[in-house]
C-alpha positions as a Markdown table, in Angstrom:
| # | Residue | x | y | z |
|---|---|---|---|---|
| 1 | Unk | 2.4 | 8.1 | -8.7 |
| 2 | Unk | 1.7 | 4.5 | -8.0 |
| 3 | Unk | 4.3 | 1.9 | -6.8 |
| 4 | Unk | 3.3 | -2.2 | -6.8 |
| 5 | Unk | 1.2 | -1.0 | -9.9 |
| 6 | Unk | 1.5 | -4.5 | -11.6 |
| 7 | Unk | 0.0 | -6.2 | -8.4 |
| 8 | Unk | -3.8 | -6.9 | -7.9 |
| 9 | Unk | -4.6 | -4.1 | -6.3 |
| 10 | Unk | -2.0 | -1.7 | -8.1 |
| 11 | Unk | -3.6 | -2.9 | -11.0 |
| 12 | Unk | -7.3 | -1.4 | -9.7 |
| 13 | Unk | -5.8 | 1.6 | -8.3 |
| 14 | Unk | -4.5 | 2.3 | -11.6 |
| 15 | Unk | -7.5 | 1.5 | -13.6 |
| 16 | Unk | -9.6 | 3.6 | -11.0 |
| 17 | Unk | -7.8 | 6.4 | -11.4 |
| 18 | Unk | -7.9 | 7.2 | -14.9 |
| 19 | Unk | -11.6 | 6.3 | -14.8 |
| 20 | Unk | -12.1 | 9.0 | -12.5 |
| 21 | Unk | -10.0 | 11.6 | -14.7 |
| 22 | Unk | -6.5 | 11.5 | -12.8 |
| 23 | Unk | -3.1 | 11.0 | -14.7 |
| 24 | Unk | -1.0 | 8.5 | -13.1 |
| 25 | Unk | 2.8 | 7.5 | -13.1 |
| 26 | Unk | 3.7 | 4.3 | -12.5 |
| 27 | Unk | 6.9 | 2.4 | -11.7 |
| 28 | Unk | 7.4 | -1.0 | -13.2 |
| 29 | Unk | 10.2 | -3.9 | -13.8 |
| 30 | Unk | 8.4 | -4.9 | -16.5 |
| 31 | Unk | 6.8 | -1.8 | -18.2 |
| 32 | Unk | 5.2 | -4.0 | -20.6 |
| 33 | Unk | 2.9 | -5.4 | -17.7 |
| 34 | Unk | 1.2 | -2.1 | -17.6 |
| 35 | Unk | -1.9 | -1.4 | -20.3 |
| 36 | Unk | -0.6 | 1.6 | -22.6 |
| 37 | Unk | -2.8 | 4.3 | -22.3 |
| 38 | Unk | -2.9 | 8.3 | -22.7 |
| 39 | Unk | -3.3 | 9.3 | -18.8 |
| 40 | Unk | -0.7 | 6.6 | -17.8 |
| 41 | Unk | 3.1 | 6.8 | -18.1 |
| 42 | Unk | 4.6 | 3.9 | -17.1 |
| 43 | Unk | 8.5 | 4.6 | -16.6 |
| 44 | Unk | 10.3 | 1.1 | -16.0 |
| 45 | Unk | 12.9 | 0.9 | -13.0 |
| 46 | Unk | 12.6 | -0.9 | -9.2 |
| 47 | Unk | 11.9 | 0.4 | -5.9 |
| 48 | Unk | 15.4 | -0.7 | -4.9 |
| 49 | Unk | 17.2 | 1.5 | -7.8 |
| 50 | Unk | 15.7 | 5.2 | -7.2 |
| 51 | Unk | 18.3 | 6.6 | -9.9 |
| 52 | Unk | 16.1 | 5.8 | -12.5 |
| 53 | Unk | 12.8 | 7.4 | -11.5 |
| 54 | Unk | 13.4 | 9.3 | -8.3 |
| 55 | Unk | 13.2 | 12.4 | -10.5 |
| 56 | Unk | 9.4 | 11.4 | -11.6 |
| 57 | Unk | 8.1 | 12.1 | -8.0 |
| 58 | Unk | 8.2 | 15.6 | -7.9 |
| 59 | Unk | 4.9 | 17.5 | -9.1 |
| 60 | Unk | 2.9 | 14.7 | -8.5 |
| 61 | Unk | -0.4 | 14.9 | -6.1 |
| 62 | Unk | 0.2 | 12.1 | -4.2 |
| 63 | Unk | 2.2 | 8.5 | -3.9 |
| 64 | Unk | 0.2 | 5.3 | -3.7 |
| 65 | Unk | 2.6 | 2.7 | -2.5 |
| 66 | Unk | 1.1 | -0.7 | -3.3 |
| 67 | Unk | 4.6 | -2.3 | -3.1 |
| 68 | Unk | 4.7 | -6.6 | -2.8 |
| 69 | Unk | 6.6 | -9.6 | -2.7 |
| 70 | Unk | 6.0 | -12.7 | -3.7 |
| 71 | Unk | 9.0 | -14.6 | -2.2 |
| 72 | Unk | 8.1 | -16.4 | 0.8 |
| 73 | Unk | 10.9 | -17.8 | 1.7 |
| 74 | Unk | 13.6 | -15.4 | 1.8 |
| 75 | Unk | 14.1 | -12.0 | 4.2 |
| 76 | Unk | 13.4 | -9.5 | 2.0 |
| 77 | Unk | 13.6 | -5.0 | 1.8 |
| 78 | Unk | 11.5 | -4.4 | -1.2 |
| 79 | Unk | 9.1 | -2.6 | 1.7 |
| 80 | Unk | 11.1 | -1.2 | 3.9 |
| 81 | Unk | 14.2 | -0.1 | 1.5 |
| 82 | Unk | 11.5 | 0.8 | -1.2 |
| 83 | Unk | 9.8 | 2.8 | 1.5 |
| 84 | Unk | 12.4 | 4.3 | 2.4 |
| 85 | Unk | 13.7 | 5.4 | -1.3 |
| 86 | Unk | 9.9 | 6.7 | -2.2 |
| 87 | Unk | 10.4 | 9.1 | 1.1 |
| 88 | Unk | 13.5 | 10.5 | 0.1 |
| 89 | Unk | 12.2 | 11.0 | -3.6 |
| 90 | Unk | 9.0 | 12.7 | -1.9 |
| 91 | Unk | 11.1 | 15.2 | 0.3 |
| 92 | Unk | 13.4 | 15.9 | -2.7 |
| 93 | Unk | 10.5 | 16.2 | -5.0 |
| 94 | Unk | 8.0 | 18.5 | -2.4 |
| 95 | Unk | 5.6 | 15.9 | -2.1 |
| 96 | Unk | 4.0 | 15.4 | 1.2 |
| 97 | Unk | 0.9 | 12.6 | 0.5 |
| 98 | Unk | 1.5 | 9.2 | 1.0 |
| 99 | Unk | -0.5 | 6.1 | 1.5 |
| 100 | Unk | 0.8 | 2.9 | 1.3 |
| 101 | Unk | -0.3 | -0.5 | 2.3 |
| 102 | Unk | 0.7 | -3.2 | 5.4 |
| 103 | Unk | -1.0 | -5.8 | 6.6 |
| 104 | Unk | -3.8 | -6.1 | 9.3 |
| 105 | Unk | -1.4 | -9.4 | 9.8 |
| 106 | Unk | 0.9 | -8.3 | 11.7 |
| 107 | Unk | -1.1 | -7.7 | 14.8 |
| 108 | Unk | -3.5 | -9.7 | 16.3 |
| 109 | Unk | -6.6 | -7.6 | 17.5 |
| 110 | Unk | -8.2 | -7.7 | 21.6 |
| 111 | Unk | -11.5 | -10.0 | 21.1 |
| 112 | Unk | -10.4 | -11.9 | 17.9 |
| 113 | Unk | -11.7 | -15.4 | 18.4 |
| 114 | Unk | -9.6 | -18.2 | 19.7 |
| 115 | Unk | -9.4 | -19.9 | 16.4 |
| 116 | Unk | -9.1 | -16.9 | 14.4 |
| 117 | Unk | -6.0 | -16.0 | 16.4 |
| 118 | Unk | -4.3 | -19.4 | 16.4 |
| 119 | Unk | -4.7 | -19.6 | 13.0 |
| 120 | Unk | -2.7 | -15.9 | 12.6 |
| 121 | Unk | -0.4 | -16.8 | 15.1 |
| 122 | Unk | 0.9 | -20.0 | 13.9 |
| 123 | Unk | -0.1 | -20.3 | 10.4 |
| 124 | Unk | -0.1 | -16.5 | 8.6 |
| 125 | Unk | 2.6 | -15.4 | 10.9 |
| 126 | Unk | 4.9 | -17.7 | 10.5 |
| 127 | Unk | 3.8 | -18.5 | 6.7 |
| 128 | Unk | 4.6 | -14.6 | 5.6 |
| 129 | Unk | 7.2 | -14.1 | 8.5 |
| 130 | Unk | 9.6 | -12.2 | 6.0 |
| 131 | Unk | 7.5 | -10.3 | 4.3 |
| 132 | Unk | 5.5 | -9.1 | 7.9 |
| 133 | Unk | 9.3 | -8.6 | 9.4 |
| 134 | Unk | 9.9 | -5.9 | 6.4 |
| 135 | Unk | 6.5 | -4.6 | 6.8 |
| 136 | Unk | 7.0 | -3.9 | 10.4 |
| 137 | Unk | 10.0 | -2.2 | 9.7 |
| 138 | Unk | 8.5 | -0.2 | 7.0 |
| 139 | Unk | 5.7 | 1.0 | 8.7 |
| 140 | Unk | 8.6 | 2.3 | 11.5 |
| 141 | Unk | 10.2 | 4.2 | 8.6 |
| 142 | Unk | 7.0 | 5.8 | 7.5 |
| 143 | Unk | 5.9 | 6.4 | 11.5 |
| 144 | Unk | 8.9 | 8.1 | 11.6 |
| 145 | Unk | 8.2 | 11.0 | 8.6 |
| 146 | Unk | 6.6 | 13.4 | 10.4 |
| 147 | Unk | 7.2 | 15.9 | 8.0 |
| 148 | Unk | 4.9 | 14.2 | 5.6 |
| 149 | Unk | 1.1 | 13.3 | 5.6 |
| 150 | Unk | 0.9 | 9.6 | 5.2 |
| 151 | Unk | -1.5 | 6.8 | 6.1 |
| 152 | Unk | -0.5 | 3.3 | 6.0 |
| 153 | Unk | -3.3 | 1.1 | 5.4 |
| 154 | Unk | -3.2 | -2.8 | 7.2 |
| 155 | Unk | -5.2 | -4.7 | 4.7 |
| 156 | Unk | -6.8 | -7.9 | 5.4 |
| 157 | Unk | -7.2 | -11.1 | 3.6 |
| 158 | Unk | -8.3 | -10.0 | -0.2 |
| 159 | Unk | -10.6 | -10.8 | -2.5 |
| 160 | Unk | -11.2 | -10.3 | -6.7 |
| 161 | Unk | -14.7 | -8.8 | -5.8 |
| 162 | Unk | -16.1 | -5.7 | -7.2 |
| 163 | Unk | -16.2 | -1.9 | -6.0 |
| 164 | Unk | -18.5 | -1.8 | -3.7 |
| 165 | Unk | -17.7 | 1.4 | -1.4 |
| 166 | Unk | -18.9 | -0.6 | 1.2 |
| 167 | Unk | -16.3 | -1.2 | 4.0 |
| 168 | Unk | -15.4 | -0.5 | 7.5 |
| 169 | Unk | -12.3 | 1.2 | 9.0 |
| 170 | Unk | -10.7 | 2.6 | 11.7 |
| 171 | Unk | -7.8 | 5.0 | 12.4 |
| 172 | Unk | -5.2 | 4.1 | 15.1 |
| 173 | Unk | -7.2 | 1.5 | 16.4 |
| 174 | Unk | -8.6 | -2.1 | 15.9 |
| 175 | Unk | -11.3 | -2.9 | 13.9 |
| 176 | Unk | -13.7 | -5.6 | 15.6 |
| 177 | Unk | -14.8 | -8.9 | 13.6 |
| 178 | Unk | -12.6 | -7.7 | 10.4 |
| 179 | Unk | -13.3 | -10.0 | 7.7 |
| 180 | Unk | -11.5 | -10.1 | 4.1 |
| 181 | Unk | -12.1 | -7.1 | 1.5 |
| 182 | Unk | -11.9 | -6.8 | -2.5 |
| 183 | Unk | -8.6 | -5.2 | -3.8 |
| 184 | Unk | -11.1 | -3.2 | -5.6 |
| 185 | Unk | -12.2 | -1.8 | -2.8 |
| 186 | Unk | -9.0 | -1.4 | -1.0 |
| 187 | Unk | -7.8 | 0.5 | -4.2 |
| 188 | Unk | -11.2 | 2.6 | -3.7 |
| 189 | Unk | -10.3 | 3.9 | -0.1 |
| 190 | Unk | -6.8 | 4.8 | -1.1 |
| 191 | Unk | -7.9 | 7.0 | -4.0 |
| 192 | Unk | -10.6 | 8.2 | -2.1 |
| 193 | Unk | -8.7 | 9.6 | 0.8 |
| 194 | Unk | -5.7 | 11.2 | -0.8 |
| 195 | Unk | -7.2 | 14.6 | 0.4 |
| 196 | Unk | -8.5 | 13.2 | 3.9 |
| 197 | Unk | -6.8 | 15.3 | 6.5 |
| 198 | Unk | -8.2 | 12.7 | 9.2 |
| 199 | Unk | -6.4 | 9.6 | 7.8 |
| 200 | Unk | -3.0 | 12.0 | 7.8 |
| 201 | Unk | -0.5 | 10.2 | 10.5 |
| 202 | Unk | -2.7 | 7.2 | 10.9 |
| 203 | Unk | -2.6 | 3.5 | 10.7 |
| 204 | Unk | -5.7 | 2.3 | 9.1 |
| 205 | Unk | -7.4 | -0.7 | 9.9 |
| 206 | Unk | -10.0 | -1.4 | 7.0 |
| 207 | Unk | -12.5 | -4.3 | 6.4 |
| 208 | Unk | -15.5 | -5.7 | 4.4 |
């Protein structure tokens, strides 16, 4: 089951997916955002409202959260909240696999240049400072499921590049000289890894 689905890199997870066989769920506002297709079922509802698919999570393999906003200048709990609501579904549903995305923003790796980490500081920081506030808290919510295998993913800057299977990461750690990566990708190592048992209780760091 995919959350964030009608984002650009919900968008490739889903299309990635059924190319490789899977049928997906997906949860949209605005069901008519998602292509109609046999392996996809596309039930309409928000993150924040889990009475109207909170039933649709149980059976499924795994839950790709690829959850967004695009308000910048208002606190928001679409990732934190929405979190929240997708773990509760998951326990009541007897689903244990999660990955969902962050941001490698909202740390700033030992050995990034000066410049590099200036710019983070007082530019990205500040510029997504509500959206990296409810990241930060989501990524406590999911750090605190122990009872489920999940891997949050801290993405970089992203691209509209092509699959190219070609990326770094690394697991509870930093990754050195990280540089932007193609939603494409990103969307590859989450469908990729679903069944990795080394990624389970891990924060990801991943990179071009």
């Amino acid at each position: 089951m995919v959350f964030g689905a009608t984002g650009g890199t919900g968008r490739q997870v889903v299309e990635q997916a059924v190319t490789a066989g899977h049928d997906v769920t997906v949860l949209a506002r605005d069901p008519a955002r998602v292509s109609a297709r046999d392996q996809v079922t596309v039930i309409g509802g928000d993150v924040l409202t889990p009475e109207t698919w909170h039933v649709a999570v149980a059976g499924q393999e795994a839950v790709l959260s690829c959850l967004g906003s695009t308000d910048r200048r208002h606190p928001t709990t679409v990732y934190s909240a929405g979190t929240a609501n997708i773990l509760a579904a998951m326990r009541d549903g007897g689903v244990s696999r999660l990955l969902c995305l962050s941001s490698a923003g909202l740390e700033i790796a030992p050995g990034t240049p000066l410049g590099q980490r200036l710019v983070t500081r007082y530019v990205i920081q500040r510029l997504y400072r509500h959206g990296y506030a409810d990241m930060t808290r989501m990524e406590r919510v999911v750090a605190a499921a122990r009872d489920l295998y999940w891997t949050i993913v801290r993405a970089p800057m992203l691209t509209d590049g092509p699959v190219t299977g070609d990326y770094r990461t690394a697991e509870n750690a930093h990754l050195a000289k990280a540089r932007s990566i193609s939603r494409a990708d990103l969307a590859h190592y989450l469908l990729t890894h679903v069944a990795d048992e080394a990624s389970r209780h891990a924060v990801v760091e991943i990179s071009g």
